[in-house]
MIBA-584942 format. One record per residue (C-alpha): residue in three letters; x, y, z. Coordinates in steps of 0.2 Angstrom, whole numbers, plus 5000, padded with zeros to 4 digits. Each point is the difference from the previous one (the first is absolute). Example, Ala and Ser with C-alpha at 12.3 -4.5 7.8 and 13.67 -1.06 7.14 Angstrom:
# MIBA-584942
ALA506249785039
SER500650174997
//
This chain:
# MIBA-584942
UNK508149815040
UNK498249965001
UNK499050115013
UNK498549975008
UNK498650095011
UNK499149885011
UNK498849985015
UNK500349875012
UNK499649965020
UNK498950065013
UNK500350204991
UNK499149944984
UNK499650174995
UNK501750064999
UNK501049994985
UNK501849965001
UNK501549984987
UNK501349884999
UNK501349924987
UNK499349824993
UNK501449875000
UNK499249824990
UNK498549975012
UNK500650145015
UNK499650175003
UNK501450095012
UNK499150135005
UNK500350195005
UNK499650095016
UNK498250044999
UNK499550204995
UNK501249974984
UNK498850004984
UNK500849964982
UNK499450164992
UNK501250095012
UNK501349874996
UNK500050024982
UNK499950205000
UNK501950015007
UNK500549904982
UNK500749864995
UNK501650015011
UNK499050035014
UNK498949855000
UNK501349884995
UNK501050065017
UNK498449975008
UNK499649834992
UNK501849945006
UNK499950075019
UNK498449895001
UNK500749884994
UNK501449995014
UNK499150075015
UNK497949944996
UNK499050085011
UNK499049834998
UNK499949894987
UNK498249924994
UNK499649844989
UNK499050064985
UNK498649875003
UNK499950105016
UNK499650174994
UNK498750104992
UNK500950064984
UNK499350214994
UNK500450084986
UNK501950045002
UNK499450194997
UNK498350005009
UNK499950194999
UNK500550054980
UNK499950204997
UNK499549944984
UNK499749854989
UNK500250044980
UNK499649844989
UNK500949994983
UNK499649924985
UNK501549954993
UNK499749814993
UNK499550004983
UNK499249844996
UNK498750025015
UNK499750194994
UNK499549934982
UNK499249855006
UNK498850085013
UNK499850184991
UNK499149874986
UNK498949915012
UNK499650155008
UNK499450074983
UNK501150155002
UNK501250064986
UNK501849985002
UNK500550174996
UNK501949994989
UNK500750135010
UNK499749895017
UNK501949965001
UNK500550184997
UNK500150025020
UNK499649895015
UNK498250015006
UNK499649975018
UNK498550045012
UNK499850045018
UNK499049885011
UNK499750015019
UNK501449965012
UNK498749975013
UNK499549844994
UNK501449915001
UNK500149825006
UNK501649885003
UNK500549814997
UNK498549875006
UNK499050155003
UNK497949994998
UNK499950124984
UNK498150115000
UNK499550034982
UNK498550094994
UNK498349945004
UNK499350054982
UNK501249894988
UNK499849854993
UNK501749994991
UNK501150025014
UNK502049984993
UNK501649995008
UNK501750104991
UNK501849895000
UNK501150175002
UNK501650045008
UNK500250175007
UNK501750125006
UNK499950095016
UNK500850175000
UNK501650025014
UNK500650174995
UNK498750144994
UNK500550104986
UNK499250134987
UNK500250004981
UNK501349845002
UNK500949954985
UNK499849824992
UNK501649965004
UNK499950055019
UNK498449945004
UNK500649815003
UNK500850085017
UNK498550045006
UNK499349835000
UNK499949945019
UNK499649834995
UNK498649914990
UNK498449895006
UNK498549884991
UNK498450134998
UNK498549974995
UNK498950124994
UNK498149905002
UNK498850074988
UNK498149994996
UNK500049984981
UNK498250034998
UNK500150155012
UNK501750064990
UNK498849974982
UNK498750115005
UNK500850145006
UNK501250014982
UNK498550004992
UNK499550145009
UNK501550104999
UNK501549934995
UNK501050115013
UNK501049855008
UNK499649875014
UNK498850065017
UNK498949875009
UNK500549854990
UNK501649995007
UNK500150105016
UNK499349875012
UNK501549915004
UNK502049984994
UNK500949845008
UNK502050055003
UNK501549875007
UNK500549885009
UNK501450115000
UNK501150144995
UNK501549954988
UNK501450095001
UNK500750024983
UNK501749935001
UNK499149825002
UNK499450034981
UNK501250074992
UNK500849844993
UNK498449974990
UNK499650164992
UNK499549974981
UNK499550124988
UNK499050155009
UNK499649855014
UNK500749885011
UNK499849804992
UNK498849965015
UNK498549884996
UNK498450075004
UNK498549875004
UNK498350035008
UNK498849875006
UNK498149965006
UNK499649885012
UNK501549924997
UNK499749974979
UNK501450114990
UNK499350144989
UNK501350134996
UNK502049994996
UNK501250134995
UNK501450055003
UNK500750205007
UNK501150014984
UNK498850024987
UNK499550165008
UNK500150204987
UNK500450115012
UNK501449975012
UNK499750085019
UNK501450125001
UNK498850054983
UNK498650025009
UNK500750075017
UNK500650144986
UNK498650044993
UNK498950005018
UNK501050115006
UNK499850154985
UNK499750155009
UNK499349905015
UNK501149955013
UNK500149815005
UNK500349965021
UNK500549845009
UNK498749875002
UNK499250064982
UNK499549844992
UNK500249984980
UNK499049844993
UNK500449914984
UNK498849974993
UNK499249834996
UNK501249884990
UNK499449914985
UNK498549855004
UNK500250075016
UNK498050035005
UNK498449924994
UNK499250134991
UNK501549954987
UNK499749805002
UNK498250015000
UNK500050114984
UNK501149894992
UNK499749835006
UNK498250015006
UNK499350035017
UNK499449835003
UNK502049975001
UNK500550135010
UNK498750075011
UNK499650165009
UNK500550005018
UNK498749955011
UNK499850015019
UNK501049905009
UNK501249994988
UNK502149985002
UNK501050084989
UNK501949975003
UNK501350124989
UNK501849944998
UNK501650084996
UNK501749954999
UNK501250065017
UNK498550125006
UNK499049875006
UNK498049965001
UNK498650095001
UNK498449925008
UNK498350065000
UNK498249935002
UNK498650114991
UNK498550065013
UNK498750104992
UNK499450165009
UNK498150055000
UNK499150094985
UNK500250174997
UNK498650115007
UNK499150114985
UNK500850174999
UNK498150044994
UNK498349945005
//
């Protein structure tokens, strides 16, 4: 099933949740929210799904609606980086080693899950860059929490997968490696794109390859091509890296586990490579459309926020 959480009518502050059927939401009764859903497992949202799909408390075109983030309240987003080719690629354009032991474990970072925007939504970046990128990434939303979950395990507790994009100010990112290698901060927390919708994973299953799913990646500009991949080519499968985020911390429904960017999936790797005259930083104003096979498209214009004020005069 394909979920969605929407805003639509006169209430346009509300978020609902319904079932999408082709170009049709069928909607539940309001108050429901799919963090809830998802939290009584997989059994339990399937029995949902199916009851909506008989008795709708309404049903909505999608033209008609405002699509949010299927999760618009993550406890937590951790973002992987579990594609080879765009860790080499964009290590070297960073200037940064690739250290041989990278692919011992899975690496992730935390970013905020306060800035999180939906499909067609405005996205506010950081006033200070000037080389403002977008990331082609697919993400798995945890259904059932867990601690210290096995490899083999973890695929249960996969709710369903989504589009993500983790935006990030590469000059912003630069500087602060330079200061202190310690991970990603300010570069990257501004904004993460998640959706249309959440993709249960019995509508995949049929494709997986290798530690992936065969499901072409691509990412556009203002409607010019820049990036395609494809979910296969991906190191580290996500029952792998549901398993190791959960060593001696326990994972909770709603938790979101990003995959990283796949391979030509961002500009920091085409500009290195191809030239930035070719593939340009973002600028304001700026569409950048990501699409994945079965989970949809992800649709967002660019909007720079204001300059930062000096921390010291």
């Amino acid at each position: 099933m394909r979920w969605a959480t929407f805003r639509c009518g006169e209430d346009s502050s509300t978020n609902r949740v319904g079932v999408v059927v082709d170009n049709r939401i069928f909607a539940i009764a309001p108050g429901e929210c799919l963090l809830d859903l998802i939290g009584g497992g997989p059994d339990a949202l399937r029995e949902a799904g199916e009851r909506t799909l008989r008795a709708p408390a309404s049903t909505h075109a999608l033209a008609d609606v405002r699509l949010r983030p299927p999760v618009p309240n993550p406890p937590s987003i951790r973002d992987f980086a579990s594609f080879r080719e765009h860790i080499e690629v964009s290590m070297g354009n960073l200037d940064v080693s690739l250290r041989p032991d990278w692919f011992d474990a899975p690496t992730f970072y935390f970013t905020s899950p306060n800035n999180l925007f939906g499909a067609d939504d405005v996205v506010r970046v950081a006033g200070d860059t000037v080389q403002m990128d977008y990331e082609l990434e697919v993400c798995a939303v945890i259904g059932s929490g867990g601690i210290d979950i096995a490899p083999e395990d973890a695929g249960r507790h996969i709710a369903g997968y989504a589009i993500f994009n983790d935006w990030s100010a590469r000059d912003l990112q630069s500087a602060e490696m330079r200061r202190l290698p310690v991970g990603p901060g300010k570069g990257k927390d501004a904004a993460t794109s998640i959706g249309p919708f959440l993709v249960t994973p019995d509508e995949l299953e049929d494709r997986r390859s290798g530690r992936g799913f065969d499901l072409t990646m691509t990412a556009s500009v203002n409607g010019t091509r820049f990036s395609t991949g494809n979910l296969s080519s991906i190191g580290w499968s996500f029952p792998e890296m549901i398993a190791f985020a959960s060593r001696g911390s326990p994972l909770v429904p709603g938790d979101i586990i990003g995959s990283g960017t796949v391979g030509t999936g961002c500009i920091l790797e085409l500009a290195g490579s191809h030239g930035a005259d070719r593939f340009p930083w973002l600028r304001d104003g700026d569409e950048v459309v990501l699409e994945v096979e079965r989970l949809g498209t992800l649709r967002n214009t660019v909007a720079w926020g204001p300059r930062a004020v000096p921390l010291r005069v």
